[in-house]
KOLMI-743711 format. One record per residue (C-alpha): residue in one letter; x, y, z. Coordinates in steps of 0.5 Angstrom, whole numbers, plus 500, padded with zeros to 3 digits. Each point is the difference from the previous one (the first is absolute). Layout:
BEGIN
AXYZ;...
This chain:
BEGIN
X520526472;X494505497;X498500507;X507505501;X501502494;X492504502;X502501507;X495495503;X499496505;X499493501;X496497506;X504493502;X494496504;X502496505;X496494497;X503493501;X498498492;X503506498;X507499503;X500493500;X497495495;X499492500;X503497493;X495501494;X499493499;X497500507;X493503498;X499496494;X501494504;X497501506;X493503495;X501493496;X500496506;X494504504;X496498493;X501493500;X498499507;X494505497;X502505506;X501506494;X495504503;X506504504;X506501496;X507499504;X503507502;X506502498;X504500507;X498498507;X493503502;X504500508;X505498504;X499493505;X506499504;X503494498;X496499495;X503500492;X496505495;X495494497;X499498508;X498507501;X496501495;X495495503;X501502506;X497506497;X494497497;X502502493;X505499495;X502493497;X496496506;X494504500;X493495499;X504494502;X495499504;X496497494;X504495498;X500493502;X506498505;X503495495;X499506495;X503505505;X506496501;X501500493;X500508499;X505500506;X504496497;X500503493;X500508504;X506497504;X503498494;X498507496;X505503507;X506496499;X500502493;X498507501;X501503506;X495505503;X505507502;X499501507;X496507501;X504507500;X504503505;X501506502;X508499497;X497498495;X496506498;X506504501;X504496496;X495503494;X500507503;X507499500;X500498493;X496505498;X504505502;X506497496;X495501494;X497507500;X503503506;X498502507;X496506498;X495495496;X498495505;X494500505;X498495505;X493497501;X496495505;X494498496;X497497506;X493502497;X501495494;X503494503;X508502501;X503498505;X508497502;X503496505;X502506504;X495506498;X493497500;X497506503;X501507502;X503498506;X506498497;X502504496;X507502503;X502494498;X501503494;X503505501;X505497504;X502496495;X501506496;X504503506;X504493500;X502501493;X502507500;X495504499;X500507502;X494503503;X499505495;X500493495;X495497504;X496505500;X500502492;X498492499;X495501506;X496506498;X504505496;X501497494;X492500499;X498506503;X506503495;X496497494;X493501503;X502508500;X503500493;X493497499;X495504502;X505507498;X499496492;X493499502;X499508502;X504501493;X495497497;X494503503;X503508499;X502498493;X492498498;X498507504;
C-alpha cells in the first residue's frame, strides 16, 4: 500500500516463478533427494526452466539438462531407477505447477489493480534475466498481453498508463525531485 500512498509504480514482471510457485515442500524435497544421491551440486529450481510438449514439469526439467534430474548421468542404472522413483513419488506428493500463462500474469496485474489502482501498476518482460510465460517469451509476443488486457475490458488509455505511463509518470517526478535537490545544494 505504501506504494500508492507515495504514488509509485510497481513493475508486474512476467516470470513464471513470480506469477505461479510450486508448494514450499517441494524444494526441500527435491534438494534432500539430490543430496542423498550425492547429486547436490545443482539445487532444484523453484519452477519448471522450460515447456516440453506433453512433458509433466520434472520431465521438462530433464529434458532441459538441469533441475531435479541434472548429473544423473552419473549414477548407476540400479541407482538411477531408485532416484526416478523417489522423484516420482516427491511429484504425486508435490506437484510442480505448470509454467505461467499470459492469463496467468494478468490474473496478477488484475489483482494488483484491485489492490492499489491502476495508476500505480506497470508492466515489465524481463527477457534479459530469464523471464518469460507461455505466450510472452519474447518481444515478439507482446500483443498477447495486451489482448488479454483488451478482452478484460481494459481502455486504451488504461493500457497505456500500465505499459509506459505510470512509469514515465514516476520517472518524471523523479528526475524534477532530483533537480530540486541539485538547485537547493547551489
Amino acid at each position: 500500500m505504501a506504494v500508492k500512498t507515495n504514488g509509485g509504480v510497481i513493475q508486474m514482471v512476467a516470470l513464471s516463478g513470480f506469477v505461479k510457485s510450486n508448494p514450499p515442500e517441494r524444494g526441500p524435497a527435491v534438494n534432500a533427494l539430490r543430496r542423498e544421491f550425492g547429486l547436490a551440486g545443482a539445487a532444484a529450481p523453484a519452477t519448471p526452466a522450460c515447456s516440453v510438449e506433453g512433458a509433466s514439469p520434472a520431465a521438462a526439467d530433464r529434458a532441459a539438462g538441469g533441475g531435479a534430474g541434472a548429473g544423473l548421468e552419473t549414477l548407476t542404472p540400479d541407482r538411477r531407477a531408485e532416484f526416478e522413483r523417489s522423484l516420482a513419488d516427491i511429484d504425486r506428493r508435490w506437484p510442480a505447477v505448470e509454467r505461467a500463462t499470459v492469463r496467468d500474469f494478468v490474473d496478477e496485474i488484475d489483482y494488483a489493480v484491485k489492490l492499489i489502482g491502476l495508476d500505480h501498476v506497470g508492466i515489465s518482460s524481463d527477457f534479459d534475466g530469464g523471464g518469460g510465460i507461455d505466450g510472452w517469451n519474447n518481444a515478439g509476443e507482446t500483443f498477447n498481453v495486451t489482448l488479454e488486457l483488451v478482452r478484460r475490458g481494459y481502455t486504451e488509455e488504461q493500457i497505456g498508463k500500465m505499459w509506459s505511463g505510470n512509469l514515465l509518470r514516476v520517472w518524471g517526478e523523479v528526475e524534477r525531485v532530483a533537480k530540486d535537490i541539485q538547485a537547493a545544494r547551489r
